[in-house]
DOROBA-149621 format. One record per atom (N, C-alpha, C): residue number from 1; x, y, z. Coordinates in nm, 4 decimals, padded with zeros to 6 digits, m for minus. Layout:
BEGIN
resi|xx|yy|zz
NUM|X|Y|Z .
...
% end
This chain:
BEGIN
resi|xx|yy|zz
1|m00.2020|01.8226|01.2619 .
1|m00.1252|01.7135|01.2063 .
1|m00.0917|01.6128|01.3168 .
2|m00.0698|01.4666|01.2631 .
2|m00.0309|01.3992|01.3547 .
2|00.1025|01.3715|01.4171 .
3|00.1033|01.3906|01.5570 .
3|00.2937|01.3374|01.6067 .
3|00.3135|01.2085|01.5194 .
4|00.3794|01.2572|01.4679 .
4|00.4082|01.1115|01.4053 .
4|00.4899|01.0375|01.4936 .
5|00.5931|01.1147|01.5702 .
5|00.7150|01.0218|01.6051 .
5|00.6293|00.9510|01.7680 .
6|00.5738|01.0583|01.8368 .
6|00.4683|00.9984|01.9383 .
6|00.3894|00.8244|01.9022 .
7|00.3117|00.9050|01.7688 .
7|00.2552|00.7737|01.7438 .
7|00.2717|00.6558|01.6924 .
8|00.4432|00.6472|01.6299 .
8|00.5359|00.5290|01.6341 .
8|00.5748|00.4855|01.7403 .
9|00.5941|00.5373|01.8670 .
9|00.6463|00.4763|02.0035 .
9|00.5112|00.3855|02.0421 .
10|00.4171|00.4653|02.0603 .
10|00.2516|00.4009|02.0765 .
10|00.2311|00.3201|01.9994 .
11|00.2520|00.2952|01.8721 .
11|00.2085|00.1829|01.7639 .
11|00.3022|00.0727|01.8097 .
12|00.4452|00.1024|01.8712 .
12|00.5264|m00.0327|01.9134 .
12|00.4964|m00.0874|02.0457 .
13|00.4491|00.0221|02.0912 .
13|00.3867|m00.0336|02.2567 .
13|00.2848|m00.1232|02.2368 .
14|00.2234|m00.1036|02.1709 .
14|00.0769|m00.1734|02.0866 .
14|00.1197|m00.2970|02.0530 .
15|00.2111|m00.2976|01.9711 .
15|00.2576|m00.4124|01.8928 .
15|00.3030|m00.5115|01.9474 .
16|00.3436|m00.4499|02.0376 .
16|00.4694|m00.5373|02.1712 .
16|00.3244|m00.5682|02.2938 .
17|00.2227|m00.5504|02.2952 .
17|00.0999|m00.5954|02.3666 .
17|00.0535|m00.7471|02.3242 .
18|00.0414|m00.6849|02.1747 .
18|m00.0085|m00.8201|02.0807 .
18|00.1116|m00.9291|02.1311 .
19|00.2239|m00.8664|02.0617 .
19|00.2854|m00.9747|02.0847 .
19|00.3041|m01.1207|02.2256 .
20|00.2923|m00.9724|02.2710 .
20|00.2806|m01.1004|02.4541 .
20|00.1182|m01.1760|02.3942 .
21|00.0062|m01.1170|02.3790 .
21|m00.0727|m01.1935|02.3936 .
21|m00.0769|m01.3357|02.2534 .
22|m00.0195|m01.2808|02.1518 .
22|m00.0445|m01.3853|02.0548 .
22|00.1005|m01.3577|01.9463 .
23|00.2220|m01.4547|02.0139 .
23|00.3487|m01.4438|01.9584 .
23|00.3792|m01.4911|01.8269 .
24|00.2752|m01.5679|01.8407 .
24|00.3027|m01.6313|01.7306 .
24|00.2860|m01.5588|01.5907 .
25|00.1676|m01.4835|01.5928 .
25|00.0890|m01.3706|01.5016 .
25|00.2296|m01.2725|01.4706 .
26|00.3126|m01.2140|01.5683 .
26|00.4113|m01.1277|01.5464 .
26|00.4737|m01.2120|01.5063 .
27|00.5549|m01.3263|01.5646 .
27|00.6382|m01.3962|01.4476 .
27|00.6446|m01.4211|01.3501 .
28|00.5248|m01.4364|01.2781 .
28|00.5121|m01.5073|01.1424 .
28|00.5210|m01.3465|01.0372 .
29|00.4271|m01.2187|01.1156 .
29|00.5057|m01.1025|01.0775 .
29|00.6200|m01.0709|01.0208 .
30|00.6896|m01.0789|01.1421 .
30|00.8143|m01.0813|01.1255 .
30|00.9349|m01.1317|01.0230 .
31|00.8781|m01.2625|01.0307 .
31|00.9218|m01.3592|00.9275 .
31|00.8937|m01.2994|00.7646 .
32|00.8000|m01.2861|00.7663 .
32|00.7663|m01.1847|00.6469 .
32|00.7746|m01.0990|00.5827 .
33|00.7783|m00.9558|00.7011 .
33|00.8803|m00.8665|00.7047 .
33|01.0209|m00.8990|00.6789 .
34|01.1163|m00.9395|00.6876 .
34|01.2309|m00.9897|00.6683 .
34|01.2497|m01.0653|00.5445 .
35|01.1438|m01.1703|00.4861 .
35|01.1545|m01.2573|00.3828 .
35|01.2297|m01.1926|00.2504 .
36|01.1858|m01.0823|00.2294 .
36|01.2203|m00.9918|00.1219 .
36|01.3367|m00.9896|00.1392 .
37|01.4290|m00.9364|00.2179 .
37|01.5243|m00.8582|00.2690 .
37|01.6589|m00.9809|00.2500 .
38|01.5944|m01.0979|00.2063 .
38|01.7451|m01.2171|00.2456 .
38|01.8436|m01.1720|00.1563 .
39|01.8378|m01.1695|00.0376 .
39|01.9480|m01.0927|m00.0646 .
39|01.9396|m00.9754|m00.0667 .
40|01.9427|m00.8974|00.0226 .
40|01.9557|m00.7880|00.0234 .
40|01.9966|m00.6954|m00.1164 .
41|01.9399|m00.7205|m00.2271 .
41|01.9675|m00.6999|m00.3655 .
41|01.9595|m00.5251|m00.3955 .
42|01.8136|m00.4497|m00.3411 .
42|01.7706|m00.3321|m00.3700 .
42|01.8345|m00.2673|m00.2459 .
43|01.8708|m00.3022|m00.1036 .
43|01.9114|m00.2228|m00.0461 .
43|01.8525|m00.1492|00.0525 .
44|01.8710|m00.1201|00.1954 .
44|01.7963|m00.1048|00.2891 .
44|01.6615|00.0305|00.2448 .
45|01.7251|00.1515|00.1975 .
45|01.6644|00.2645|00.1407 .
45|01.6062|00.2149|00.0310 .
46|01.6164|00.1974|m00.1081 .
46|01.5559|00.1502|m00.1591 .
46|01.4053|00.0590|m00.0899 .
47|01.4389|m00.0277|m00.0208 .
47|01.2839|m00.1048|00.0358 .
47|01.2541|m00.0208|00.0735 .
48|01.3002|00.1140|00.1873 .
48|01.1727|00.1811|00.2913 .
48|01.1206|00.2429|00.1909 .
49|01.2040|00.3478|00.0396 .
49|01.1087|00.4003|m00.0564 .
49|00.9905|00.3239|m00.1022 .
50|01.0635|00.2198|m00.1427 .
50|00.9005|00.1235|m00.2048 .
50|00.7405|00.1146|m00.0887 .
51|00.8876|00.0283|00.0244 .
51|00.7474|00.0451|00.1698 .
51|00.6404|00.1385|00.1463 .
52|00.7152|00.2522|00.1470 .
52|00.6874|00.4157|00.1783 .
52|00.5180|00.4364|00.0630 .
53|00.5829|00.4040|m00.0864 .
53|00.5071|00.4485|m00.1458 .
53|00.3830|00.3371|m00.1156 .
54|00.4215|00.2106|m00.1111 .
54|00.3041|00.0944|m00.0372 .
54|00.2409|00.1389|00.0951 .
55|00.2469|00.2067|00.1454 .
55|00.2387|00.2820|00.2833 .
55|00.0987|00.3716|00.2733 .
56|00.1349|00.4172|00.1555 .
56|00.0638|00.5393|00.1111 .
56|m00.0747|00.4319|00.0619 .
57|m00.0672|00.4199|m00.0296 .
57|m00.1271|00.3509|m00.1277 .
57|m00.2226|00.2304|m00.0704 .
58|m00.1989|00.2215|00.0472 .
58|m00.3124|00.1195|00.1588 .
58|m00.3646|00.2062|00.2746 .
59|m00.3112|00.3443|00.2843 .
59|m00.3458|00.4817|00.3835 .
59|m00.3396|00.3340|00.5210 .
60|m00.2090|00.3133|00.5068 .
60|m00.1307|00.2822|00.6399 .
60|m00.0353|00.4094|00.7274 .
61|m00.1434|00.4082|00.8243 .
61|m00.0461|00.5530|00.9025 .
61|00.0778|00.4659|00.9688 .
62|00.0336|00.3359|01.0357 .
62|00.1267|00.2971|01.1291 .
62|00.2741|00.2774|00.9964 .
63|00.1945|00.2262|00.8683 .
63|00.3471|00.1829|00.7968 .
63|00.3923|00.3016|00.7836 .
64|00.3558|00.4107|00.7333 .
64|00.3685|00.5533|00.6992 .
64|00.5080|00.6400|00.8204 .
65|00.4624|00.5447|00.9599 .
65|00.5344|00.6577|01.0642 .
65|00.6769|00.5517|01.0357 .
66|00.6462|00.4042|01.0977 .
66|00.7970|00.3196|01.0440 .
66|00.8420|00.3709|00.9307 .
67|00.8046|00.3553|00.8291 .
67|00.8384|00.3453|00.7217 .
67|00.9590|00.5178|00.7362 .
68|00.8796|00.5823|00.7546 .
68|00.9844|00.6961|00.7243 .
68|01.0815|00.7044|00.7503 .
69|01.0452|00.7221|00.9301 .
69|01.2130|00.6768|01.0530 .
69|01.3034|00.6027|00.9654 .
70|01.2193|00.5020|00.9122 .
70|01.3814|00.3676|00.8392 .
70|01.4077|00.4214|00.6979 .
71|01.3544|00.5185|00.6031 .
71|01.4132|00.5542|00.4937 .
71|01.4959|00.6674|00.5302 .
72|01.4378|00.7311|00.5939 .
72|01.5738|00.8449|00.6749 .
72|01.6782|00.8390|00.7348 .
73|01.6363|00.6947|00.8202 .
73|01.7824|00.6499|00.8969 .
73|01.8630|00.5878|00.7841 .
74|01.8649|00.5205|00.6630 .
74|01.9330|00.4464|00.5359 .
74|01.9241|00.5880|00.4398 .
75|01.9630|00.6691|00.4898 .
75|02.0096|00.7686|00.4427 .
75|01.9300|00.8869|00.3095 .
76|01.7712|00.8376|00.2936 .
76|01.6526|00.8863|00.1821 .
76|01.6575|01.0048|00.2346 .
77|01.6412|01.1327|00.1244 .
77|01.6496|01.2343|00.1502 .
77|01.4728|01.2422|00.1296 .
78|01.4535|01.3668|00.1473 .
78|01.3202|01.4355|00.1439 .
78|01.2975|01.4122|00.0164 .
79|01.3864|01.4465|m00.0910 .
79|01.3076|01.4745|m00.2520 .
79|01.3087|01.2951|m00.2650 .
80|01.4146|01.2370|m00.2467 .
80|01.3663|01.1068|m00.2762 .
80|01.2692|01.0088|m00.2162 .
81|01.2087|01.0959|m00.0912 .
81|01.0311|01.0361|m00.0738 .
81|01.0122|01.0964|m00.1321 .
82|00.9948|01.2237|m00.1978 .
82|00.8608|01.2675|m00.2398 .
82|00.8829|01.2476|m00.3817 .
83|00.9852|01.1705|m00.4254 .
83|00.9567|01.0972|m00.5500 .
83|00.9058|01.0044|m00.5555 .
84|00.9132|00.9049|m00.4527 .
84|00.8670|00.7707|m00.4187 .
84|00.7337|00.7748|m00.4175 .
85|00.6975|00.8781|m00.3395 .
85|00.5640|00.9217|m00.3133 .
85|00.4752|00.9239|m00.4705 .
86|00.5546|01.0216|m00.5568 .
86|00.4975|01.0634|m00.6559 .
86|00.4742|00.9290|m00.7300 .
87|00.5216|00.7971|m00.7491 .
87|00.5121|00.6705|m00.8086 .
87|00.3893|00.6029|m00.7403 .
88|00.3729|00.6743|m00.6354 .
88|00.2393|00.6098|m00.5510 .
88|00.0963|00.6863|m00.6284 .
89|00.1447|00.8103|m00.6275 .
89|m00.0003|00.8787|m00.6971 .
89|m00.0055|00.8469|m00.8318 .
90|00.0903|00.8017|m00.8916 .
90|00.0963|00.8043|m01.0420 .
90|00.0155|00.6715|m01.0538 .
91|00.0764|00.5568|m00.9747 .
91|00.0240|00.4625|m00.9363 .
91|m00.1234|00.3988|m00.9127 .
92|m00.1575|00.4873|m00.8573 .
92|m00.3026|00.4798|m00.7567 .
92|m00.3632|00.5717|m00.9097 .
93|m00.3194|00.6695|m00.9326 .
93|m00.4206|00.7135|m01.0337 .
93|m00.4352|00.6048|m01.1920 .
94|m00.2980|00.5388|m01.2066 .
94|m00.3330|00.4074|m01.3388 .
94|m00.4115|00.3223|m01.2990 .
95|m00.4379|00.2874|m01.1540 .
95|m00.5465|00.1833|m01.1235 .
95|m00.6238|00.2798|m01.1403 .
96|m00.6701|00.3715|m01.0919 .
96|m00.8508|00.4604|m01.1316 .
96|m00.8372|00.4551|m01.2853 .
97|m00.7832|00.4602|m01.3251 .
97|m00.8167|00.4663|m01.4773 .
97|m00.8125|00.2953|m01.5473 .
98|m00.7339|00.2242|m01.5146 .
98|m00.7689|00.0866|m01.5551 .
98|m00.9508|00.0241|m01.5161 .
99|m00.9587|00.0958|m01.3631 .
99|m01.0690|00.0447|m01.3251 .
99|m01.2053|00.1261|m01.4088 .
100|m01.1788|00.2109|m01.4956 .
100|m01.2472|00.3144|m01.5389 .
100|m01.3003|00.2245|m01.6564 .
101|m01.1360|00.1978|m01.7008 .
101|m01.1994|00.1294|m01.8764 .
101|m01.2877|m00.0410|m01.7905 .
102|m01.2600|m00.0969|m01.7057 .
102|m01.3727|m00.1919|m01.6782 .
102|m01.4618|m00.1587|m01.6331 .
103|m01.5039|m00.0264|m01.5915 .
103|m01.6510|m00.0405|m01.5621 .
103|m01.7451|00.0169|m01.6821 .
104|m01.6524|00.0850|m01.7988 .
104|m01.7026|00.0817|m01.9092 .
104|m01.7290|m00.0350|m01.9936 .
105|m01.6369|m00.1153|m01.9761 .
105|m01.6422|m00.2605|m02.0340 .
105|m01.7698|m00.3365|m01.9572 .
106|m01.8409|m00.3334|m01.8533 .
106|m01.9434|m00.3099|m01.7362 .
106|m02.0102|m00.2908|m01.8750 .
107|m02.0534|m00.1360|m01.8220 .
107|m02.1528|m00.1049|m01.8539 .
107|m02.2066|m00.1646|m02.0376 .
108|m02.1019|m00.1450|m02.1023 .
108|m02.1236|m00.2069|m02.2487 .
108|m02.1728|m00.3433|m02.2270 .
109|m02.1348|m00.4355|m02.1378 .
109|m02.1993|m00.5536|m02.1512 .
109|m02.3405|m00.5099|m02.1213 .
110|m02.3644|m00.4802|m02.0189 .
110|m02.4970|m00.4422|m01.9485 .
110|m02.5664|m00.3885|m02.0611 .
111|m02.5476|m00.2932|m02.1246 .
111|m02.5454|m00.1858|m02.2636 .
111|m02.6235|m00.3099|m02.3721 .
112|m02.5959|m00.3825|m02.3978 .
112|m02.5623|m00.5079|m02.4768 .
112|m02.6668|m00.6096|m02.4118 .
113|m02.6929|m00.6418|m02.3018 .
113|m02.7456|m00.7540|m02.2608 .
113|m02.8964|m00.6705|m02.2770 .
114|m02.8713|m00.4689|m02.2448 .
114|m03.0306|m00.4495|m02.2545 .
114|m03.1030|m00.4885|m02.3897 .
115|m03.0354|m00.4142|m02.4946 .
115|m03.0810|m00.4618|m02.6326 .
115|m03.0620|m00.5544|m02.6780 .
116|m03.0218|m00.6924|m02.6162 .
116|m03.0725|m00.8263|m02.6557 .
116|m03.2240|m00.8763|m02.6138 .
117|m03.2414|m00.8050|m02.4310 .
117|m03.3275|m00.8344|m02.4143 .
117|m03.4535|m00.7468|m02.5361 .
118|m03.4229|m00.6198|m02.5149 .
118|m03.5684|m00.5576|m02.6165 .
118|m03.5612|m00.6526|m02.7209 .
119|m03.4625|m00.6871|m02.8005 .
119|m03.4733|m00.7211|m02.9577 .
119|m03.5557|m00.8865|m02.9283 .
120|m03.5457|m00.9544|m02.7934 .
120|m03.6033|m01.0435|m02.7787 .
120|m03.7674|m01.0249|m02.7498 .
121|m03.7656|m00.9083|m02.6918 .
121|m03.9415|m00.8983|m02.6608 .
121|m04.0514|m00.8190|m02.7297 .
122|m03.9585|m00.7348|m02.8469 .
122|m04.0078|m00.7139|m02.9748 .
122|m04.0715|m00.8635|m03.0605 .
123|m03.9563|m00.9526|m03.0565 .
123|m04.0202|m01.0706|m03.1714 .
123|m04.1348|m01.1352|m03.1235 .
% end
């Protein structure tokens, strides 16, 4: 398994590299990161859950190691990631299945365009 907490110190050392070389790139980050956060409406825990399950759901390790540290430090217990979590798989599995009924919707056109063509090269 991975250190996670190792490879959050390393991912900020990293980050803090970029930044010297191209500040601007982290700023506008930043800015972004934060944008959400102005009305603080849902609440520090609340965002890292959501983060968390967005974390997952793009197989972001670096968001995955932040992300935790800050739902733990705003007080997220274990079952409430691994509920958060569970909205991610539930999640990720309604897109495989949305994407399911369009590639059936796919194939029926395709399905459809073949037997236009035969019924055209019959006449």
């Amino acid at each position: 398994m991975l250190n996670w907490i190792d490879y959050r110190k390393e991912l900020v050392g990293r980050i803090g590299e970029i930044g010297k070389l191209s500040p601007e790139t982290v700023r506008g980050y930043q800015a972004l990161s934060g944008a959400g956060q102005k009305k603080d409406l849902l609440g520090a825990k609340t965002r890292e859950l959501i983060a968390l399950a967005v974390a997952v759901s793009l197989r972001c390790d670096g968001c995955i190691t932040v992300h935790t540290a800050e739902a733990l430090k705003h007080g997220a217990t274990r079952d409430e990631i691994a509920e958060a979590l569970g909205v991610a798989v539930a999640i990720n599995a309604g897109a495989a299945m949305v994407y399911s009924a369009r590639t059936m919707d796919a194939a029926a056109a395709y399905t459809a365009e073949a037997a236009g063509a035969a019924e055209a090269a019959a006449e």
